[in-house]
N, C-alpha and C positions, 0 to 999 in steps of 0.2 A: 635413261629409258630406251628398249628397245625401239627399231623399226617398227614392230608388229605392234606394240604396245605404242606406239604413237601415233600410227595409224587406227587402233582400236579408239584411243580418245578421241579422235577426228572424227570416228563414225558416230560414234555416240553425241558429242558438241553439234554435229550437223542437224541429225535426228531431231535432237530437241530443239532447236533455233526450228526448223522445219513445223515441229508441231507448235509451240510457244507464237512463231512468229506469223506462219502460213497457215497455220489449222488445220495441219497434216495428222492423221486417227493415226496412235499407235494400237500393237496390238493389246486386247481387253483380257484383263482376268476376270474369269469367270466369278459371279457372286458370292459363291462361298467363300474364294480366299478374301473377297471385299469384305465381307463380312466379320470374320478373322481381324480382318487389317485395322478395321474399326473397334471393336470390345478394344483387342491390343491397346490402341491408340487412348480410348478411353482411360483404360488399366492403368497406363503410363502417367496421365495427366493424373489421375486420380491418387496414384502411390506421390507422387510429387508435392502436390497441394497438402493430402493428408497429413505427411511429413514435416510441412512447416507453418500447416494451423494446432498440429498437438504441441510444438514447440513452445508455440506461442500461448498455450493453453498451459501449459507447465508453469515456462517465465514469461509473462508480457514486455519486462527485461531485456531492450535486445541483450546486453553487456551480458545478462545471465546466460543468453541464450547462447549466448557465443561458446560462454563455458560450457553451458549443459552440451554441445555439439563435440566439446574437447573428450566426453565418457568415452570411452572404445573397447573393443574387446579385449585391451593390453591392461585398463585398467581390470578386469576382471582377473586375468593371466595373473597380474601380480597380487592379488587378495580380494578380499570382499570391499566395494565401495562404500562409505558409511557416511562418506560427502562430498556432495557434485560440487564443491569450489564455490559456492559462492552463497553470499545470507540471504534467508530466507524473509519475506516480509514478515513475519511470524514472529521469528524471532529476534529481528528491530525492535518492535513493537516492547515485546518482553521486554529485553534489554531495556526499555525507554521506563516500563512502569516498574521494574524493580527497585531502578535506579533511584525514582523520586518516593518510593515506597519507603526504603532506606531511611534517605534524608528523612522523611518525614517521621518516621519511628513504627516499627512493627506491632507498637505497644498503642498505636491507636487504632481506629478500624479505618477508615480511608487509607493509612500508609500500610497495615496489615493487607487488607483487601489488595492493594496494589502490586505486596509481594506476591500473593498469591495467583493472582492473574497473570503475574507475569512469568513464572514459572509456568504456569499450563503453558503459553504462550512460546515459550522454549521448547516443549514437548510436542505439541503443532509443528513446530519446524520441523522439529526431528522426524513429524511422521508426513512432514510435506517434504524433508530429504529423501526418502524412502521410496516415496510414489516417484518423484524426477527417476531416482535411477531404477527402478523395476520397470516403470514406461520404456526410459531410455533401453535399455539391454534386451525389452521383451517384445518391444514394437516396434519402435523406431530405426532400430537396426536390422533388424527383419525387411524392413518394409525397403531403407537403404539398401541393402544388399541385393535387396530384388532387381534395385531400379539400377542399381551398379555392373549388375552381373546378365541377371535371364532378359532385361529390357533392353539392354546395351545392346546383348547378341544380337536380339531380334532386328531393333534399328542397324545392324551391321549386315542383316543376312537382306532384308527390305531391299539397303541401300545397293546392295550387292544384285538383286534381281533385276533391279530398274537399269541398274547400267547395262545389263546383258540382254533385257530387252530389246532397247536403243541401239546395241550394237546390232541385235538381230533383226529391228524395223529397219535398219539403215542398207542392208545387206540386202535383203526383202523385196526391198523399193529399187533395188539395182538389178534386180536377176537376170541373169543375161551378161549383165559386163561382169561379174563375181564367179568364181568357180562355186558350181552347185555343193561340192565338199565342205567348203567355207561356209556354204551355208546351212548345210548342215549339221555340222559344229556349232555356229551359233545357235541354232533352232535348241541343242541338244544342251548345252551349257544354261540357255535358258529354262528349259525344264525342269531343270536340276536343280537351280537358284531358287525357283518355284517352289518345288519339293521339299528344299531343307528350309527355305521362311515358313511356309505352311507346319509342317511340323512341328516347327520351334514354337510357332504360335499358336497349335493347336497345345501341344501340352502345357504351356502356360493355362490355358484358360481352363484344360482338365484338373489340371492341382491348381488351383485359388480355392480348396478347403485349407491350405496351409495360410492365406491372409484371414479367413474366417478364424483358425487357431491363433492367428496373432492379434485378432481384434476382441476374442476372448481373454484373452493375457491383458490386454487393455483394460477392459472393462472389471478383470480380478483386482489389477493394483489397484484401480479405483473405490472397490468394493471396499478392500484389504484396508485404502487409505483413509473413509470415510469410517470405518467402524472402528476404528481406532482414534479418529477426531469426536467420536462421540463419547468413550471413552473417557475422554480425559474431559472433555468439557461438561458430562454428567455429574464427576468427581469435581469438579471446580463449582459446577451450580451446588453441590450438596453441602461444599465446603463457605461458599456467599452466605447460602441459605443457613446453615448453623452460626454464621457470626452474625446474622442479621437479628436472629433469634436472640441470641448471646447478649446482644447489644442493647435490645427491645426491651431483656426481663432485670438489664441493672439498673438502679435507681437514678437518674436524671442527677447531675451535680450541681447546684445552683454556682453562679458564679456572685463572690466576695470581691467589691470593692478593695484595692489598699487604701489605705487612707494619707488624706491628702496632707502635704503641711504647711505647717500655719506661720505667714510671717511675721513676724512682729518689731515692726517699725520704730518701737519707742523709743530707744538710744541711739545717739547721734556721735558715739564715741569708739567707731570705727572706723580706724585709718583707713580701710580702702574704697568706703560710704556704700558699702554691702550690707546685706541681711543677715542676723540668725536666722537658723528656722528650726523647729520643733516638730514632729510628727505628732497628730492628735491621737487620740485613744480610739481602739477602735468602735463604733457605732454601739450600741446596744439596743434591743428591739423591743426591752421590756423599761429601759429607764425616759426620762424625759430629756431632749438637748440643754447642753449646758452652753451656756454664752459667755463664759469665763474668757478663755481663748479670745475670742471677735471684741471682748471687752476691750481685752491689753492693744488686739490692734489697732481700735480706734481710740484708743487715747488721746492723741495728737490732735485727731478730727473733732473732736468736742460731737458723736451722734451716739443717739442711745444702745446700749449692747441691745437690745431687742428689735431695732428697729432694724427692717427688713434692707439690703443692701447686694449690692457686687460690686467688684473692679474690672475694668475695660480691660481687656486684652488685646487690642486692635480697634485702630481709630474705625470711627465707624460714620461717616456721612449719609444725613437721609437724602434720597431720594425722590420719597412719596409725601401727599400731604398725612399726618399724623406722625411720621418718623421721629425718634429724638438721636440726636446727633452729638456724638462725645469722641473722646480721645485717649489713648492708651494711656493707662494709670490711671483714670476719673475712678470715683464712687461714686454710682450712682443708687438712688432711693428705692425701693421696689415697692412698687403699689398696687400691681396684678399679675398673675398669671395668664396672657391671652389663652395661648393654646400650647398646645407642646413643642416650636417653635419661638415664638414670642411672648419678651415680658412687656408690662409696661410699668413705666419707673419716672422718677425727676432726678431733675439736674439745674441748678442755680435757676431754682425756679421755673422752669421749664418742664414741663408733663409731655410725653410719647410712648411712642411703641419700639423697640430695638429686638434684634435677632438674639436667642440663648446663648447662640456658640460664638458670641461678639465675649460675655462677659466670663467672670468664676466667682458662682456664689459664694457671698463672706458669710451673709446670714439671710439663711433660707426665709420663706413665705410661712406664714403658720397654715396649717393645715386647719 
């Protein structure tokens, strides 16, 4: 640094220590560039904030936002953008119910329905990729650029007036010991600083029709993105609604029991003291139960084929007073239906109540 030049920062570091520390008045710009100074100042705060509550409003994502911040006008330069890098909630989503849609089989309606939603749900994304990068390249860049370029200057030309003020309050405050030339100079350097901030910032504030055209573009993707999510989700309700319909006018499938099988205990001439077993025939809803079957199994048992019975499946200790209490593999007697829970049965002479899903009827209740 020169002499002059390090004498210039002296004057100015003085000045201000003077006014900061002493309460020494520099000289006042007139209202109107205060005025200026201010919108400006506004403008600034306002392109900054805007820039990173749309971000946020795109990807709540910081990780997306990161990406969405990596679009630039390089990605343009080399073709059209078709994805900002990174998945969209949208089409998670999708992905998640196609996936178990699949599994499940497109031949039912829950796993149909599933594929189907999740395809729109793909299609959503695509048109929530769409809106990131039409925002990003139409507003967001815009707005960047402003604050990059015409905001920079301003804060340069500002910063640039105040120092040549201080250099000319400091010269000002000496008159007398300074040659009037020098002071001169600075009076004139200072006007000119003046000059070209005012300027700078008065034509900022005359074109901000051009952020008005950028918050129009805003407001088009948004139009553009929304009637295109309507789109597809009117076609996806039409599409619910005709399988709901579909579904509604086919006849109700009753579900058939398989039929259970029957063990039959009676020989003891099985080396590994296992069961056969046989499947019984299936139900018929017009003939009477045959007790053929229940016959052969209680052979052994000396009880009558009619008489109503089950076998335990799990020991089962009561509790309460009326419980009856048995152990896996008992037969017990059946002598009432309580309710649709509970039977009540004997057992070596012992009359209670026991849980349904304790036994497996051999031979049902008469009706």
């Amino acid at each position: 640094m020169s002499v002059a030049g390090f004498k210039k920062q002296f004057y100015k570091a003085s000045q201000l220590v003077s006014e900061k520390v002493g309460g020494a008045e520099g000289t006042k710009l007139d209202d109107d560039f205060r005025d200026l100074e201010r919108k400006v100042d506004v403008t600034s705060k306002a392109v900054v904030e805007v820039i990173s509550k749309t971000s946020e409003y795109l990807q709540p994502n910081p990780a997306s936002r990161a990406k969405l911040s990596m679009l630039n006008t390089m990605s343009k330069i080399r073709g059209q953008v078709k994805n900002p890098g990174y998945p969209q909630a949208e089409g998670l989503l999708g992905e998640c119910m196609g996936k178990y849609g699949r599994d499940l089989g497109e031949d039912t309606n829950f796993g149909g329905a599933l594929v189907d939603v999740g395809e729109s749900m793909k299609r959503m994304a695509e048109v929530k990729d769409s809106l990131d990068i039409d925002v990003k390249q139409n507003f967001i860049d815009p707005l960047q650029g402003l604050c990059d370029k015409d905001l920079r200057e301003i804060q340069h030309h500002l910063k640039k007036l105040e120092g040549r003020r201080l250099d000319y309050d400091y010269k000002k405050k000496r008159q007398g010991k300074i040659p009037d030339e020098e002071l001169r100079q600075a009076l004139e350097k200072f006007h000119e600083s003046k000059e070209v901030a005012e300027t700078s910032m008065y034509n900022l504030l005359e074109t901000d029709i051009e952020q008005v055209s950028q918050l129009s573009s805003l407001v088009e993707s948004q139009l553009q993105y929304h009637r295109q999510a309507v789109q597809v989700l009117e076609e996806l309700s039409d599409k619910l609604r005709d399988r709901m319909s579909d579904a509604q006018s086919r006849p109700r499938r009753e579900y058939t029991p398989k039929p259970k099988p029957i063990y039959d205990f009676g020989e003891d001439n099985q080396s590994n003291g296992g069961f056969s077993t046989s499947v019984a025939p299936p139900p018929s809803r017009n003939s009477e139960p045959s007790f053929h079957s229940a016959a052969l199994s209680f052979r052994k048992l000396r009880l009558s084929p009619e008489q109503p019975s089950c076998k335990a499946l799990y020991d089962f200790d009561p509790e309460n007073e009326g419980e009856l209490g048995f152990r896996e593999g008992d037969i017990i007697t059946l002598t009432n239906q309580i309710d649709e829970n509970w039977y009540e049965g004997m057992l070596n002479n012992l009359s209670g109540f026991f849980p349904l899903n304790y036994v497996d009827v051999l031979v049902p209740l008469p009706h």
